[in-house]
C-alpha positions as protocol buffer text, in pm:
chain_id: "A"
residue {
  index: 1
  type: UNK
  ca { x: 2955 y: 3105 z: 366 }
}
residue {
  index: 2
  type: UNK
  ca { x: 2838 y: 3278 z: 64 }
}
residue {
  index: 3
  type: UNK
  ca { x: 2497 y: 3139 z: -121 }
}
residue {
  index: 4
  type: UNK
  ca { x: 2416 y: 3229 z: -473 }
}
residue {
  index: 5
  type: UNK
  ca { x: 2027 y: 3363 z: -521 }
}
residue {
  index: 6
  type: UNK
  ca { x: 1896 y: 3217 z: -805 }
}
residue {
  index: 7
  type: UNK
  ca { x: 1642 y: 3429 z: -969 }
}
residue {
  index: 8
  type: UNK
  ca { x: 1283 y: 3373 z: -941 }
}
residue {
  index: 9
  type: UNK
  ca { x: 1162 y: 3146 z: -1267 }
}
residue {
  index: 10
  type: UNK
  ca { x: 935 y: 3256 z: -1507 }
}
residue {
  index: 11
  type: UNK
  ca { x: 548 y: 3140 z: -1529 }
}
residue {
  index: 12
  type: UNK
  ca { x: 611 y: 2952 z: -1826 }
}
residue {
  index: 13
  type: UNK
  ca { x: 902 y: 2817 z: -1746 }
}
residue {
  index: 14
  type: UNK
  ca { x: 767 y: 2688 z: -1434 }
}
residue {
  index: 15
  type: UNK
  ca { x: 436 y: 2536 z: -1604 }
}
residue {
  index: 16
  type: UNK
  ca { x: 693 y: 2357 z: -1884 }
}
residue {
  index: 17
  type: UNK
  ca { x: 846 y: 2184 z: -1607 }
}
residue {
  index: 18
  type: UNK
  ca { x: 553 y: 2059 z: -1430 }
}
residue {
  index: 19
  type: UNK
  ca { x: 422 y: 1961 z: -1780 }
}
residue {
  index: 20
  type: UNK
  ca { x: 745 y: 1770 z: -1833 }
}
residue {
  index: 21
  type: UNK
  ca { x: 702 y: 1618 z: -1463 }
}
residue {
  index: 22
  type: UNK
  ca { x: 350 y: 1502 z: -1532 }
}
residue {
  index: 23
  type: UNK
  ca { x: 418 y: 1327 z: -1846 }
}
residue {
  index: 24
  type: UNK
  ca { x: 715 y: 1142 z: -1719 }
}
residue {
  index: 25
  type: UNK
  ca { x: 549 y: 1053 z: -1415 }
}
residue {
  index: 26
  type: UNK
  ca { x: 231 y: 937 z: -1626 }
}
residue {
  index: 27
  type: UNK
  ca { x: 408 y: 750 z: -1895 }
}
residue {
  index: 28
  type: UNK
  ca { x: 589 y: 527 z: -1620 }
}
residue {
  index: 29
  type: UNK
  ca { x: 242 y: 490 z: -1473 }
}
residue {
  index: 30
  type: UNK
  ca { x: 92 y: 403 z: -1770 }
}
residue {
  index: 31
  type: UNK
  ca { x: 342 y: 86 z: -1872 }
}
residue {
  index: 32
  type: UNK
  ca { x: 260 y: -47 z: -1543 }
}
residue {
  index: 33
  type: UNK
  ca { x: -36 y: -289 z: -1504 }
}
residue {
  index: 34
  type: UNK
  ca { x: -197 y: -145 z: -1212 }
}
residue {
  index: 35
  type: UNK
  ca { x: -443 y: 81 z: -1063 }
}
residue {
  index: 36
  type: UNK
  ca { x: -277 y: 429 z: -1116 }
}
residue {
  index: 37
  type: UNK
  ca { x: -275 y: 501 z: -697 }
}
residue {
  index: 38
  type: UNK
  ca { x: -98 y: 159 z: -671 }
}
residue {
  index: 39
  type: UNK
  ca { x: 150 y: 195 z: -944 }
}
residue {
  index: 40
  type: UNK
  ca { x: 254 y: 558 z: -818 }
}
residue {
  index: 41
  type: UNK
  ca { x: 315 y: 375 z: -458 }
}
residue {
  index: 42
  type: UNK
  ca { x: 509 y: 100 z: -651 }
}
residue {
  index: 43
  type: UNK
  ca { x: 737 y: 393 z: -798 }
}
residue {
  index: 44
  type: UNK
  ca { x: 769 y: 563 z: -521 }
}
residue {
  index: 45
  type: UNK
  ca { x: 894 y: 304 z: -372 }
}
residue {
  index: 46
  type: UNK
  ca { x: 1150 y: 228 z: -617 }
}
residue {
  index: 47
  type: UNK
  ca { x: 1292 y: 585 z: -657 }
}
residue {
  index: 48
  type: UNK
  ca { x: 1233 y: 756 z: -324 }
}
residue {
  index: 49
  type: UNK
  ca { x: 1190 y: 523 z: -43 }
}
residue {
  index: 50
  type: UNK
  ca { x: 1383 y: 251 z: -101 }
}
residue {
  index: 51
  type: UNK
  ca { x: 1179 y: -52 z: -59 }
}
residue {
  index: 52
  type: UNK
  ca { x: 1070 y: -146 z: -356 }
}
residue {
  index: 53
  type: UNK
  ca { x: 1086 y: -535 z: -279 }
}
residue {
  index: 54
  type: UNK
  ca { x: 793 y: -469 z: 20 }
}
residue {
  index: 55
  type: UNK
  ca { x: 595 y: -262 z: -258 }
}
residue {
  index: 56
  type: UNK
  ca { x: 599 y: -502 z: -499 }
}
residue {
  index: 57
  type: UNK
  ca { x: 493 y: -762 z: -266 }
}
residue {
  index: 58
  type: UNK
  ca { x: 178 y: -571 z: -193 }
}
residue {
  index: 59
  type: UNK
  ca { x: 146 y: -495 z: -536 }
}
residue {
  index: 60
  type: UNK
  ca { x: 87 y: -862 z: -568 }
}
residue {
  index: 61
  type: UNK
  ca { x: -126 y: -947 z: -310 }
}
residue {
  index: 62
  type: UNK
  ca { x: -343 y: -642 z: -398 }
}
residue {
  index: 63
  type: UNK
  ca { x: -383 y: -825 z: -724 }
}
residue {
  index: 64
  type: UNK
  ca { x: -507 y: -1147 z: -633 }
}
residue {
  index: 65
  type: UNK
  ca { x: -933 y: -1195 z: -553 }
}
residue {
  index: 66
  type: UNK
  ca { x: -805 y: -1343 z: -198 }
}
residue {
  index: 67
  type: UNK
  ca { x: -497 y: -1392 z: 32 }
}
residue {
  index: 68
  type: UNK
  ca { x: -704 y: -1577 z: 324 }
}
residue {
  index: 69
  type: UNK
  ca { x: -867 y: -1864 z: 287 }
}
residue {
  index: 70
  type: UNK
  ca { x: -1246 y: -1864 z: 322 }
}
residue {
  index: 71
  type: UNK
  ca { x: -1430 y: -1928 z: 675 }
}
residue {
  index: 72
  type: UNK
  ca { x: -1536 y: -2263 z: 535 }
}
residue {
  index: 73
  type: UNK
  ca { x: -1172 y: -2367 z: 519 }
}
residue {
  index: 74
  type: UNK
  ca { x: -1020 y: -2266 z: 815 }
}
residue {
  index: 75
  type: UNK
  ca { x: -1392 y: -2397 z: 1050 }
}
residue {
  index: 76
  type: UNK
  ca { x: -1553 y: -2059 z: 1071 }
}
residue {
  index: 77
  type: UNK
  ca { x: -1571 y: -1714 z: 1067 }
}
residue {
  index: 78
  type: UNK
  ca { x: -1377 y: -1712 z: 1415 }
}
residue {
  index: 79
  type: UNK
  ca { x: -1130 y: -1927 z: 1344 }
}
residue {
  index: 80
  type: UNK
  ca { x: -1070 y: -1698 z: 1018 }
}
residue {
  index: 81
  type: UNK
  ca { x: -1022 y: -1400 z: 1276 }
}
residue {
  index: 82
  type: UNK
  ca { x: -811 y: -1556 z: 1503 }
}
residue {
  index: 83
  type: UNK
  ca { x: -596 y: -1628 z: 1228 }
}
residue {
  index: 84
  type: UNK
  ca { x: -584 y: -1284 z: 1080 }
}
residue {
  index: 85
  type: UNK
  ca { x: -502 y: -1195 z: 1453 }
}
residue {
  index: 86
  type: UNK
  ca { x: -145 y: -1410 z: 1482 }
}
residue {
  index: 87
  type: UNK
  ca { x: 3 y: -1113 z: 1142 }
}
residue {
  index: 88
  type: UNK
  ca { x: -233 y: -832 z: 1280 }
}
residue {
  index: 89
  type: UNK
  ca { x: -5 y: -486 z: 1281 }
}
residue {
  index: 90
  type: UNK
  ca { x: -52 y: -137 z: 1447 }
}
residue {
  index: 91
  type: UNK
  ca { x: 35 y: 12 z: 1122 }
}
residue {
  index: 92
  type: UNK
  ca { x: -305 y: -171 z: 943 }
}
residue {
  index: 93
  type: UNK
  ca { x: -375 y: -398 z: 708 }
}
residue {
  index: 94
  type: UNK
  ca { x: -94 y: -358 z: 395 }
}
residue {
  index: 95
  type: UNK
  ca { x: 173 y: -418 z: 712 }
}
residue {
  index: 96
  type: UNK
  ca { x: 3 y: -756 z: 842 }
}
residue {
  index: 97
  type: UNK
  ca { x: -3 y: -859 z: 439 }
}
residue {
  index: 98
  type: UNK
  ca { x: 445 y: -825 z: 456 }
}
residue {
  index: 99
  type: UNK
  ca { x: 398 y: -1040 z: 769 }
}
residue {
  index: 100
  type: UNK
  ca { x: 151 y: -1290 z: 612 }
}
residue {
  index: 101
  type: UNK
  ca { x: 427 y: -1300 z: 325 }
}
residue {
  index: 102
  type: UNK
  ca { x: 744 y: -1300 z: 503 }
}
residue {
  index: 103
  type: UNK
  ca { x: 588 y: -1600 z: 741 }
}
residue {
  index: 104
  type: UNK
  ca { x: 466 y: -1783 z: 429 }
}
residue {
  index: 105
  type: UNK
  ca { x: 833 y: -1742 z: 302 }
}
residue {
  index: 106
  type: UNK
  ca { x: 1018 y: -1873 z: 628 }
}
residue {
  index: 107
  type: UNK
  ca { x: 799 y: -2184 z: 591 }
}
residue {
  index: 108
  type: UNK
  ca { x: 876 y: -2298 z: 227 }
}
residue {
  index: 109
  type: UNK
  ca { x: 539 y: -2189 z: 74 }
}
residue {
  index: 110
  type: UNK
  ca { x: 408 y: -2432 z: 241 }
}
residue {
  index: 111
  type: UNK
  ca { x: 58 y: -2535 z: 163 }
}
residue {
  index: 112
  type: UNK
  ca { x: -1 y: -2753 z: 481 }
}
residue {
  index: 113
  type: UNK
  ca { x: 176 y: -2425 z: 659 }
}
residue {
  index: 114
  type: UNK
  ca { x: -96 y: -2189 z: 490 }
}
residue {
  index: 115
  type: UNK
  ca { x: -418 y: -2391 z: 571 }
}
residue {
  index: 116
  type: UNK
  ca { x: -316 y: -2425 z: 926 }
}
residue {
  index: 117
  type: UNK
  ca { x: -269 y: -2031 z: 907 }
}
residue {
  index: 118
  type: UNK
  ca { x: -645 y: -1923 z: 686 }
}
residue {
  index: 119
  type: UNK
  ca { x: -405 y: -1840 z: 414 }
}
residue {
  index: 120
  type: UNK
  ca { x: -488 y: -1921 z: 42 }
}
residue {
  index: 121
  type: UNK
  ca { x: -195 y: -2092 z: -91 }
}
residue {
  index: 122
  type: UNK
  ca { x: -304 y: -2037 z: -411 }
}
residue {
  index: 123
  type: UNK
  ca { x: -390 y: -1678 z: -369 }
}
residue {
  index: 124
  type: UNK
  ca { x: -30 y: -1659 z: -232 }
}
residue {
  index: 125
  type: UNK
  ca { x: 121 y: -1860 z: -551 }
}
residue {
  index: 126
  type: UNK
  ca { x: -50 y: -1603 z: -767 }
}
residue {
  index: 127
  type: UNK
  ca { x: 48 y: -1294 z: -559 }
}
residue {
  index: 128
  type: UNK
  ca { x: 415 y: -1395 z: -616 }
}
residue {
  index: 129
  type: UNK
  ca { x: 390 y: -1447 z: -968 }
}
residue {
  index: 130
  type: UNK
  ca { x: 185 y: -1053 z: -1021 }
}
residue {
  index: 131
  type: UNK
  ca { x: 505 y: -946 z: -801 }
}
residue {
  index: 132
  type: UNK
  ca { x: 780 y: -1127 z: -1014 }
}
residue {
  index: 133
  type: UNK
  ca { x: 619 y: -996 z: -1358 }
}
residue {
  index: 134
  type: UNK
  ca { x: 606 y: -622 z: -1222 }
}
residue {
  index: 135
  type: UNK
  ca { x: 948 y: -659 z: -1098 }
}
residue {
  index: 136
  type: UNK
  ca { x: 1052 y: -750 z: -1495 }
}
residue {
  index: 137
  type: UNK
  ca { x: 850 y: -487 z: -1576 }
}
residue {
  index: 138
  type: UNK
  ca { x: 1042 y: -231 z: -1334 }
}
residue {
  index: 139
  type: UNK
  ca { x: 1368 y: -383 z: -1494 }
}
residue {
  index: 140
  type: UNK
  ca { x: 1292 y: -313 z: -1840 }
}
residue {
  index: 141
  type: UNK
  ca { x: 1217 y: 71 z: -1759 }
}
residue {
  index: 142
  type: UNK
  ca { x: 1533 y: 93 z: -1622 }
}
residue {
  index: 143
  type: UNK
  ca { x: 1431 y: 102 z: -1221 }
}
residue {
  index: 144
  type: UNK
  ca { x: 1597 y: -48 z: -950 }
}
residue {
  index: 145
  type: UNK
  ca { x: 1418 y: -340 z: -797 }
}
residue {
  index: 146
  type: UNK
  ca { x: 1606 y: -492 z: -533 }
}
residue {
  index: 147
  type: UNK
  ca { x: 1628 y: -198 z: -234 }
}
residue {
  index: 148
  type: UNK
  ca { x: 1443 y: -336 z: 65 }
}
residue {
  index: 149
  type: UNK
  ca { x: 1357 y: -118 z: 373 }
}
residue {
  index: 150
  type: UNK
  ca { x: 1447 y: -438 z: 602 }
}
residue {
  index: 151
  type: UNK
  ca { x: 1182 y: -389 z: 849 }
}
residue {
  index: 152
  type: UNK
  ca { x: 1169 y: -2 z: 806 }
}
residue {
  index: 153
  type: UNK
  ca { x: 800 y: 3 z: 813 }
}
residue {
  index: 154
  type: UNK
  ca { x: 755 y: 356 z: 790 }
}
residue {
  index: 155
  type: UNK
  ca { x: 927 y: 380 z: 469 }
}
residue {
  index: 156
  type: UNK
  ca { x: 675 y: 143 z: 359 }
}
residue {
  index: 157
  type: UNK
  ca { x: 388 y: 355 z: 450 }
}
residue {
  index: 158
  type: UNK
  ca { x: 555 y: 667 z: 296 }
}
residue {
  index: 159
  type: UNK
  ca { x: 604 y: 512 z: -58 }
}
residue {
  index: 160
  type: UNK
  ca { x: 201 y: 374 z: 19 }
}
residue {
  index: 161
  type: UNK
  ca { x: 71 y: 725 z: 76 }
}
residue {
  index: 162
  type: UNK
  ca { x: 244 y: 901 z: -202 }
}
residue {
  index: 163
  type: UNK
  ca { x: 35 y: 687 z: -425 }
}
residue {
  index: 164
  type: UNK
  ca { x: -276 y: 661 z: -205 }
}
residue {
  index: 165
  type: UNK
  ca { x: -317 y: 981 z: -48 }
}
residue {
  index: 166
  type: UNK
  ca { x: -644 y: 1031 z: -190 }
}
residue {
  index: 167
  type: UNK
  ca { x: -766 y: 794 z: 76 }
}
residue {
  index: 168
  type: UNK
  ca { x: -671 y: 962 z: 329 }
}
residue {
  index: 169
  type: UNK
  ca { x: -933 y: 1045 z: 598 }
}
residue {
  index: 170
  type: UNK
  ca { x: -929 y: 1228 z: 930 }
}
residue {
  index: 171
  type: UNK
  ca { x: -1168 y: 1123 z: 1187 }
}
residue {
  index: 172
  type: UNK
  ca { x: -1416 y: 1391 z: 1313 }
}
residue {
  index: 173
  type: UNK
  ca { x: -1665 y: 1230 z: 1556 }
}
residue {
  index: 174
  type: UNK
  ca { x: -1821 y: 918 z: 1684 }
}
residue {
  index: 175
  type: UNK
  ca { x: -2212 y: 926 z: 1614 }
}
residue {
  index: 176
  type: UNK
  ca { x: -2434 y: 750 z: 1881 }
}
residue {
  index: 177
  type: UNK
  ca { x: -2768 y: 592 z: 1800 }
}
residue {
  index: 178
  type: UNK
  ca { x: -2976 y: 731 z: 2131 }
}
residue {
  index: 179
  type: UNK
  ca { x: -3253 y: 433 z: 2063 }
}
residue {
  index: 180
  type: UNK
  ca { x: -2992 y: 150 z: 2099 }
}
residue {
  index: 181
  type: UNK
  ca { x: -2950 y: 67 z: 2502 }
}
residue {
  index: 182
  type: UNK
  ca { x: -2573 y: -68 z: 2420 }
}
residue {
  index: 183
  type: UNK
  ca { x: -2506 y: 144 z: 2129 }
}
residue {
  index: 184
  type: UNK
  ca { x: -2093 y: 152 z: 2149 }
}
residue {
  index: 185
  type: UNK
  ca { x: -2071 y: 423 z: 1872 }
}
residue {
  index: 186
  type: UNK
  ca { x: -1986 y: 434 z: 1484 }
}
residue {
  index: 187
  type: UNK
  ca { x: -1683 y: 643 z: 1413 }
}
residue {
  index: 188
  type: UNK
  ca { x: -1678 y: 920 z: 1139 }
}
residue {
  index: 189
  type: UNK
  ca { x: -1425 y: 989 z: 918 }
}
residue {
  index: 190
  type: UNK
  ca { x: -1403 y: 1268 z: 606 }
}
residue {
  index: 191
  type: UNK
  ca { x: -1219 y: 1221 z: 328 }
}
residue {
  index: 192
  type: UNK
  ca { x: -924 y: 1557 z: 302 }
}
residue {
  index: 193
  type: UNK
  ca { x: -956 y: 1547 z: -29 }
}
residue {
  index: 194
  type: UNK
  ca { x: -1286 y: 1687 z: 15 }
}
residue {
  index: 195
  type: UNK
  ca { x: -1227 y: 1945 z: 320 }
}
residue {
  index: 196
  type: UNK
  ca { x: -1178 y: 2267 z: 271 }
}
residue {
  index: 197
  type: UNK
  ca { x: -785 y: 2396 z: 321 }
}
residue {
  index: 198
  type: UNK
  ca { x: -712 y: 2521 z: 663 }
}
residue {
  index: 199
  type: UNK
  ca { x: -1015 y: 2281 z: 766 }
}
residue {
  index: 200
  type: UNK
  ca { x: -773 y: 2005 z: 818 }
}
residue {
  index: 201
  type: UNK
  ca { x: -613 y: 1978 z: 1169 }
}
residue {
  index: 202
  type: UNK
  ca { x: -200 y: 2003 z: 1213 }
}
């Protein structure tokens, strides 16, 4: 099999294109009404990863002041826990939000359903209207909006750290306080946005 070399681009011509890149990237950002990490997982999501549906879900719930009800509500702070417990996911806390939706879903949007859960209904209701206006949104500039990763979590979390990556952290140490008799450690983390290259583990 024979394979053509291309030759090696020019400097400029290679700074025009990530120019052009940039822009079009930014422009799509910039229609969106989001925070500029969220939008950029939002497109991702709708042109890479294909679950768009899960990202705008999150979108929504990342827009509303609360998805669980308060302590008050639910009769306490460990009540509140235990109910955050029943959608809790390895994969953190975005994950347990789809499962918080999809079981909110399979029960009619059910109010009695979400106070016997330490879900805010109307932190829900609101969610899925943020979710239904950025899917219009998506529409009008011409990006698909229906591709759903069906339970494909991990394309999920890909489309959610293309746009969040710059909260990614790698953990470097657990610090003990040698005056505390039951001290069970605080865990360290560093952002890798600010460690050096070739600091970062592989």
């Amino acid at each position: 099999m024979l394979f053509v070399v291309l030759s090696k681009p020019s400097l400029d011509v290679l700074v025009r294109s990530l120019r052009r890149l940039t822009a079009s990237i930014g422009s799509l950002l910039a229609e969106l009404p989001l925070e500029p990490q969220l939008g950029a997982a939002l497109l991702a999501a709708a042109t890479r990863f294909g679950c768009c549906q899960e990202l705008l879900t999150l979108a929504g719930m990342l827009s509303v002041p609360a998805v669980w009800a308060s302590p008050s509500a639910v009769g306490g702070k460990k009540a509140l826990e235990e109910a955050k417990q029943k959608f809790a996911a390895a994969e953190g806390d975005l994950v347990a939000f789809l499962n918080v939706h999809r079981a909110w879903l399979e029960h009619g949007k059910s109010h009695r359903w979400a106070s016997r859960n330490g879900v805010h209904q109307h932190g829900m209701l609101r969610a899925a209207e943020v979710s239904q206006q950025l899917c219009r949104k998506l529409k009008r500039m011409g990006l698909a909006t229906n591709s759903s990763c069906e339970g494909d979590v991990d394309r999920v979390l890909k489309a959610v750290t293309a746009g969040l990556f710059m909260n990614a952290a790698q953990f470097e140490r657990t610090e003990y306080d040698p005056r505390a008799s039951s001290d069970s450690g605080s865990n360290v983390y560093s952002l890798l946005r600010h460690m050096q290259r070739g600091a970062v583990a592989t």
